[in-house]
C-alpha positions as CSV (number, residue, x, y, z in Angstrom):
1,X,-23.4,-43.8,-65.8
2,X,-21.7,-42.1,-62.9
3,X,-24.3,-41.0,-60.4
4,X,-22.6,-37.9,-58.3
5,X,-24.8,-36.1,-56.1
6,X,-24.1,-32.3,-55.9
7,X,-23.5,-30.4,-52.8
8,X,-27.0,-29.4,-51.9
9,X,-27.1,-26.1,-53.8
10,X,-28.0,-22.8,-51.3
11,X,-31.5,-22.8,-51.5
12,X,-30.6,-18.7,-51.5
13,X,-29.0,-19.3,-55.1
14,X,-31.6,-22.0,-56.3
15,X,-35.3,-22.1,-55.8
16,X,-36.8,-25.6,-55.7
17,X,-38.3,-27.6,-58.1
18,X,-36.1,-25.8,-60.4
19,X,-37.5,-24.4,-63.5
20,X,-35.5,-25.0,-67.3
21,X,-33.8,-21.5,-66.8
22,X,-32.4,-22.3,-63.0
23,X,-31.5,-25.8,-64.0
24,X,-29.8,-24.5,-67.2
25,X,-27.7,-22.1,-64.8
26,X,-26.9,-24.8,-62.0
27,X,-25.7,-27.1,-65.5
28,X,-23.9,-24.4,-67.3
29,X,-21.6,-24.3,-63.3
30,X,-21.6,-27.8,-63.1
31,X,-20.0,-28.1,-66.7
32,X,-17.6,-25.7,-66.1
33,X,-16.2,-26.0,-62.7
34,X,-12.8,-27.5,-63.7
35,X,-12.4,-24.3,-65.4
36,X,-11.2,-22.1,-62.4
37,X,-8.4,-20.0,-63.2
38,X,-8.6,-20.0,-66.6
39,X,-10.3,-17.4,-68.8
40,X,-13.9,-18.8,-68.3
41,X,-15.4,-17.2,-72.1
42,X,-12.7,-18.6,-74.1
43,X,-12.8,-22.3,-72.7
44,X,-16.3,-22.3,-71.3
45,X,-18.5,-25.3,-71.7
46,X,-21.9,-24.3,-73.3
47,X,-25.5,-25.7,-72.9
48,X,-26.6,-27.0,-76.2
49,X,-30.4,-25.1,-75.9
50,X,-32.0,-27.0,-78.7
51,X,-30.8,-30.4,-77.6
52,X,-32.0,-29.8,-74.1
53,X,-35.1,-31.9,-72.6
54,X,-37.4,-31.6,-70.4
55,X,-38.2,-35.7,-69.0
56,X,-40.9,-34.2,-66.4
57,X,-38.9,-34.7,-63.5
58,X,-35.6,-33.8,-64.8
59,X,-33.8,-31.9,-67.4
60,X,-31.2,-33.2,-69.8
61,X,-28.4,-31.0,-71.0
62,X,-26.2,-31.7,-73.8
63,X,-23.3,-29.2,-74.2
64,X,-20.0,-28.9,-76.1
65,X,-16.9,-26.9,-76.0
66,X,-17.3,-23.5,-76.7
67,X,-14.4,-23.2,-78.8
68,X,-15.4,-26.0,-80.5
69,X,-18.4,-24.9,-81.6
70,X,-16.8,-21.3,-82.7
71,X,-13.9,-23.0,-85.1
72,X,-15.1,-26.6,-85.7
73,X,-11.7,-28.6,-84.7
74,X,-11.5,-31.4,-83.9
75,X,-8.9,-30.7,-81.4
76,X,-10.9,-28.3,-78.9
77,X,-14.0,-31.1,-78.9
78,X,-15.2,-32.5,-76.1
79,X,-15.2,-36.5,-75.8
80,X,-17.1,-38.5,-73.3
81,X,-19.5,-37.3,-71.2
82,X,-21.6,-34.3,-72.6
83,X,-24.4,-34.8,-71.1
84,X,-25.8,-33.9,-67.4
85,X,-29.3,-35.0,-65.6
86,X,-30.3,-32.0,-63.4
87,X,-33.7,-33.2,-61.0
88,X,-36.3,-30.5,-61.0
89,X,-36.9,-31.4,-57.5
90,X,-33.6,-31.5,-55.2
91,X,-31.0,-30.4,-57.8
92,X,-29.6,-33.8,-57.9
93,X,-27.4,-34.2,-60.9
94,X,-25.7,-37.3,-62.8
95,X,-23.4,-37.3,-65.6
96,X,-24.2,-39.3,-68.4
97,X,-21.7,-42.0,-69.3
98,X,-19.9,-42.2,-73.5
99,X,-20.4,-46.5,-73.0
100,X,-24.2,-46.4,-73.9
101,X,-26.8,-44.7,-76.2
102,X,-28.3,-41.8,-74.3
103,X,-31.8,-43.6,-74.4
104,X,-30.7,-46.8,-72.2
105,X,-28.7,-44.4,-69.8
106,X,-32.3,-42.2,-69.4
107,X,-34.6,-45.5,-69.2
108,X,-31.6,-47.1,-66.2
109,X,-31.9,-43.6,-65.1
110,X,-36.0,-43.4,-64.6
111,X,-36.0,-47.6,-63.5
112,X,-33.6,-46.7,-60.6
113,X,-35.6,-43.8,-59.4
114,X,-38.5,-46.0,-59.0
115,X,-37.2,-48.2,-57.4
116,X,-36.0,-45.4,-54.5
Protein backbone atom coordinates (compact mmCIF):
# COMPACT_ATOMS: atom_id res chain seq x y z
CA UNK A 1 0.00 0.00 0.00
CA UNK A 2 1.60 3.28 -0.98
CA UNK A 3 0.87 5.93 1.56
CA UNK A 4 1.25 9.48 -0.38
CA UNK A 5 0.12 12.39 1.50
CA UNK A 6 -1.61 15.12 -0.60
CA UNK A 7 -0.64 18.72 -0.76
CA UNK A 8 -2.71 20.09 2.06
CA UNK A 9 -5.75 20.91 -0.05
CA UNK A 10 -6.80 25.05 0.27
CA UNK A 11 -8.97 24.93 3.05
CA UNK A 12 -10.87 27.71 0.47
CA UNK A 13 -11.60 24.63 -1.93
CA UNK A 14 -12.20 22.03 0.88
CA UNK A 15 -13.98 22.41 4.15
CA UNK A 16 -12.70 20.14 6.92
CA UNK A 17 -13.79 16.99 8.15
CA UNK A 18 -14.89 16.55 4.69
CA UNK A 19 -18.25 15.20 4.04
CA UNK A 20 -18.94 12.05 1.21
CA UNK A 21 -19.74 14.73 -1.53
CA UNK A 22 -16.32 16.95 -0.86
CA UNK A 23 -14.32 13.79 -0.48
CA UNK A 24 -15.85 12.30 -3.58
CA UNK A 25 -14.72 15.61 -5.51
CA UNK A 26 -11.08 15.86 -3.90
CA UNK A 27 -11.02 11.69 -5.27
CA UNK A 28 -12.60 12.25 -8.54
CA UNK A 29 -9.08 15.13 -8.94
CA UNK A 30 -6.96 12.89 -7.36
CA UNK A 31 -7.83 10.05 -9.95
CA UNK A 32 -7.54 12.06 -12.73
CA UNK A 33 -4.60 14.32 -12.38
CA UNK A 34 -2.29 12.48 -14.88
CA UNK A 35 -5.00 13.40 -17.26
CA UNK A 36 -3.89 17.12 -18.05
CA UNK A 37 -3.96 17.87 -21.51
CA UNK A 38 -6.02 15.39 -22.67
CA UNK A 39 -9.73 15.57 -23.20
CA UNK A 40 -10.72 15.06 -19.57
CA UNK A 41 -14.72 13.42 -20.44
CA UNK A 42 -13.42 10.91 -22.85
CA UNK A 43 -10.49 9.40 -20.63
CA UNK A 44 -11.72 10.51 -17.21
CA UNK A 45 -11.44 8.26 -14.28
CA UNK A 46 -14.94 7.85 -12.51
CA UNK A 47 -15.90 7.19 -8.79
CA UNK A 48 -17.63 3.90 -8.64
CA UNK A 49 -20.83 5.54 -6.22
CA UNK A 50 -22.18 2.22 -5.15
CA UNK A 51 -18.88 0.70 -4.28
CA UNK A 52 -17.88 3.68 -2.20
CA UNK A 53 -17.64 3.43 1.82
CA UNK A 54 -17.80 5.28 4.43
CA UNK A 55 -15.14 3.54 7.40
CA UNK A 56 -16.08 6.54 9.95
CA UNK A 57 -12.99 8.29 9.63
CA UNK A 58 -12.36 7.83 6.09
CA UNK A 59 -13.86 7.19 2.74
CA UNK A 60 -13.01 4.48 0.31
CA UNK A 61 -13.32 5.06 -3.43
CA UNK A 62 -13.27 2.48 -5.96
CA UNK A 63 -13.35 3.88 -9.56
CA UNK A 64 -12.65 2.63 -13.10
CA UNK A 65 -12.00 3.97 -16.52
CA UNK A 66 -14.63 5.79 -17.87
CA UNK A 67 -14.33 4.40 -21.20
CA UNK A 68 -14.24 1.31 -19.86
CA UNK A 69 -17.27 1.31 -18.27
CA UNK A 70 -19.04 2.89 -21.51
CA UNK A 71 -17.70 -0.04 -24.13
CA UNK A 72 -16.60 -2.94 -21.81
CA UNK A 73 -12.99 -3.65 -23.35
CA UNK A 74 -10.75 -4.93 -22.01
CA UNK A 75 -8.26 -2.75 -23.43
CA UNK A 76 -9.40 0.80 -21.88
CA UNK A 77 -9.52 -1.05 -18.17
CA UNK A 78 -7.76 0.10 -15.53
CA UNK A 79 -5.29 -2.47 -13.66
CA UNK A 80 -3.76 -1.93 -10.33
CA UNK A 81 -4.67 0.40 -8.03
CA UNK A 82 -8.38 1.55 -8.19
CA UNK A 83 -8.87 2.35 -5.06
CA UNK A 84 -8.09 5.67 -2.94
CA UNK A 85 -8.49 6.30 1.08
CA UNK A 86 -9.58 10.01 1.50
CA UNK A 87 -9.43 10.94 5.66
CA UNK A 88 -12.56 12.87 6.65
CA UNK A 89 -10.43 14.82 8.85
CA UNK A 90 -7.10 16.40 7.05
CA UNK A 91 -7.78 15.21 3.47
CA UNK A 92 -5.04 12.75 3.73
CA UNK A 93 -5.24 10.23 0.99
CA UNK A 94 -3.52 6.68 0.23
CA UNK A 95 -3.72 4.66 -2.78
CA UNK A 96 -4.61 1.16 -2.25
CA UNK A 97 -2.11 -1.33 -3.57
CA UNK A 98 -3.30 -4.55 -6.44
CA UNK A 99 -0.81 -7.11 -4.04
CA UNK A 100 -3.54 -7.63 -1.29
CA UNK A 101 -7.25 -8.10 -0.80
CA UNK A 102 -8.82 -4.74 -0.07
CA UNK A 103 -9.80 -5.93 3.52
CA UNK A 104 -6.07 -6.55 4.84
CA UNK A 105 -4.98 -3.19 3.10
CA UNK A 106 -8.06 -1.35 5.18
CA UNK A 107 -7.36 -3.44 8.54
CA UNK A 108 -3.01 -2.37 7.98
CA UNK A 109 -4.62 0.89 7.15
CA UNK A 110 -6.77 1.45 10.57
CA UNK A 111 -3.69 -0.62 12.80
CA UNK A 112 -1.23 2.05 11.58
CA UNK A 113 -3.36 4.92 12.41
CA UNK A 114 -3.51 3.75 15.87
CA UNK A 115 -0.64 3.44 16.37
CA UNK A 116 0.10 7.44 15.29
Amino acid sequence: MKRRKSTKPSTNTYAFPLDRDSARKMATDLINRHQRGRKYAEDANVILEEQTLDKGFYFVFFYEARRYLETGNLRDKLYGSTALIIEKENGAFTELGAGRSVESQLEHFEAKKQEE
